[in-house]
N, C-alpha and C positions, 0 to 999 in steps of 0.2 A: 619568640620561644627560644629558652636554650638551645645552645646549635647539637648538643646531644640529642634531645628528642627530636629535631630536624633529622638529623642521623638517622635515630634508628626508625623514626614514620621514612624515611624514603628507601632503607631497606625491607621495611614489612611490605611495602609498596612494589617491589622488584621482584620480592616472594610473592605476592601473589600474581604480578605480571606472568612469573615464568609457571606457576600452577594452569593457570587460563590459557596461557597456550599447549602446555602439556598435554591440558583435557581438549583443546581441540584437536591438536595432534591426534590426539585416541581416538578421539569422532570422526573428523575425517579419515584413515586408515580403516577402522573399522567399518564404514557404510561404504568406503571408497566413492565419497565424493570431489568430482572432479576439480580442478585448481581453476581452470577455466572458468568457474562460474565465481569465484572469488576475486580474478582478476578483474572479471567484469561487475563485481559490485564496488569493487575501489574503483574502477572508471566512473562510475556512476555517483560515489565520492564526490570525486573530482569535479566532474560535470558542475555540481553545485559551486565550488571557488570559481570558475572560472565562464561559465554561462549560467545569465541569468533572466536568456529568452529563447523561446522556440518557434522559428518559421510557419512549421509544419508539423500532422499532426505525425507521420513519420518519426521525424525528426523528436516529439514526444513520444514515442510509444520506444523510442530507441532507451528514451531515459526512462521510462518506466520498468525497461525489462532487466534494466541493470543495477535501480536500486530494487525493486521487487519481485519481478519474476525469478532473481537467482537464488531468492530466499525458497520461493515456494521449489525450485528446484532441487534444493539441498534438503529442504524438510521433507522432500517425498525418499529421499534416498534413505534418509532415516527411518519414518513410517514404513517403506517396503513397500511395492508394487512388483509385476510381471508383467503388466499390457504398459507396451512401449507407448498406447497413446495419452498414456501418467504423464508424461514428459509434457506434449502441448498443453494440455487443461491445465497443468502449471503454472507453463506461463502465463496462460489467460489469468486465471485466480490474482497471479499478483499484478499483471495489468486492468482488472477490474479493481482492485484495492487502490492503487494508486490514480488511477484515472476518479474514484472518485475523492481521494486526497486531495488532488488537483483541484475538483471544483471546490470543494468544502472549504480551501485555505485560499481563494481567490483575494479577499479581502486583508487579511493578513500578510498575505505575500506582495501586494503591491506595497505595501507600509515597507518592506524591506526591498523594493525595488527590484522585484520579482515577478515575473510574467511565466507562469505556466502555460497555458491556454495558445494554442496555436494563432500563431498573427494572422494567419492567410485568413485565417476562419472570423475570427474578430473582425477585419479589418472587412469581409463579405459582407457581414452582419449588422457594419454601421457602428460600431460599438469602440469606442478611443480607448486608449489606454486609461488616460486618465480619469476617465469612468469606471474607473474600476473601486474607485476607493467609497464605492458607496450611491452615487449623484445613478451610478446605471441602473438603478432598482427605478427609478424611474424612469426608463427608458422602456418603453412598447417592445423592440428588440431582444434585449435579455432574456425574458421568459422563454421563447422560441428557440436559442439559442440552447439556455438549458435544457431542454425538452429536445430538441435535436442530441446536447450531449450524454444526457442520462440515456438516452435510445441505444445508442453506441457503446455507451459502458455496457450497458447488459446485455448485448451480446455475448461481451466476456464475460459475464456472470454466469450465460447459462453453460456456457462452455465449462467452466470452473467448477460448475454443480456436477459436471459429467464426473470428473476427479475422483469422488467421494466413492463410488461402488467398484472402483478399481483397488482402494485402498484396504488394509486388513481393517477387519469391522473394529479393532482394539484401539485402531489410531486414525480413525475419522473424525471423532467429536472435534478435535482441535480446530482442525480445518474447516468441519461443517459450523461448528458456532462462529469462527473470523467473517466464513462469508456473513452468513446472517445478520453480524454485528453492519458489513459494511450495505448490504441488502438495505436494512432498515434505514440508517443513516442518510443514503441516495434519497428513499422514499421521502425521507425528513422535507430535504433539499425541495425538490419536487411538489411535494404541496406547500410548502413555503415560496412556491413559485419562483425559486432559485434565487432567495435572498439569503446570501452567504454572507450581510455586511452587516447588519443589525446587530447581531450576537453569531457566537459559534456554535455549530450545527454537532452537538454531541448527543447520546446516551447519557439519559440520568442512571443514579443505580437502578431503581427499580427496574427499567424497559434492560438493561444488561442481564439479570436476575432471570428476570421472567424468558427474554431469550436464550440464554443457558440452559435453563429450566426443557425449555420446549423443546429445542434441541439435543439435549439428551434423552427423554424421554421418545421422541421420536429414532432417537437411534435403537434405543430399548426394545420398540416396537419393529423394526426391519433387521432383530438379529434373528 
């Protein structure tokens, strides 16, 4: 391209850099959300360049609170709450989100030499790394394993459903349809008997539709 239009596309590009931090600028100041959770979602960044295994599950729920929970912590500052225990159920919500990211992208993520899933836990369970790319669906082990991990996730799930009656009834739907979406998804998992390597474990539109659907209407019903 002429180095004019190079020009001016990398000044329309610097315009809108500096509009998008503007408006974050505004947002944070105005909900006065803290910096702290920001620093900890660029750790969480990070984490990805430079670790791409976790010991323990600790040691994962460390990274799940830093790419996930600091979102759901900044969104409640926005939605509005008064009961301080808005803050835990936060967390939960985005470490039930991402803890079921983790299993969902099991097979995907070893293709890029990625190990989510805690090794201590694997490593109990009989289960190789190198099983991961598929060969562990047949593995007697795996099912168990899933069903041990979907157990777990939902604990944070129901934690995260606490969330929803803390929040102003105007700005729940969001929150209540993300769980739902990642609710359903686990289930998906679950009776596919935690074959995460055949194909990807999504929402077609309809079952997204239909969840929205139900979900707001249900909100309809408890205003």
């Amino acid at each position: 391209p002429p180095r004019s239009t190079l020009s001016s596309s990398s000044a329309a590009s610097d315009v809108y850099k500096r509009q998008v931090f503007l408006a974050l600028k505004d947002t944070v100041d105005r909900y006065k959300i803290s910096r702290s959770v920001f620093d900890d979602l660029i750790s969480g960044m990070e984490d990805d360049l430079y670790n791409n295994r976790y010991r323990t599950f600790d040691e994962l729920y460390d990274y799940c609170y830093r790419v996930a929970s600091v979102v759901g912590l900044m969104c409640i500052e926005i939605y509005g709450y008064s009961d301080p225990r808005a803050k835990k159920y936060a967390e939960s919500w985005g470490i039930f989100m991402q803890l079921t990211n983790v299993l969902r992208d099991v097979g995907e993520d070893i293709e890029r030499d990625r190990v989510y899933l805690p090794l201590d836990e694997l490593e109990k369970n009989g289960i190789q790394e190198m099983e991961l790319d598929g060969k562990v669906v047949l593995n007697k082990t795996w099912e168990p394993y899933c069903y041990h991990y979907a157990k777990r996730a939902r604990t944070y799930l129901e934690e995260a459903r606490q969330l929803l009656p803390l929040l102003p009834r105007r700005t729940r739907y969001s929150p209540a349809a993300m769980i739902a979406f990642y609710d359903k998804i686990l289930k998906q998992i679950e009776r596919q008997q935690g074959d995460v390597f055949t194909k990807r474990v999504k929402l077609n539109k309809f079952q997204k539709l239909s969840l929205a659907a139900a979900v707001y209407l249900l909100s309809l019903i408890h205003i």
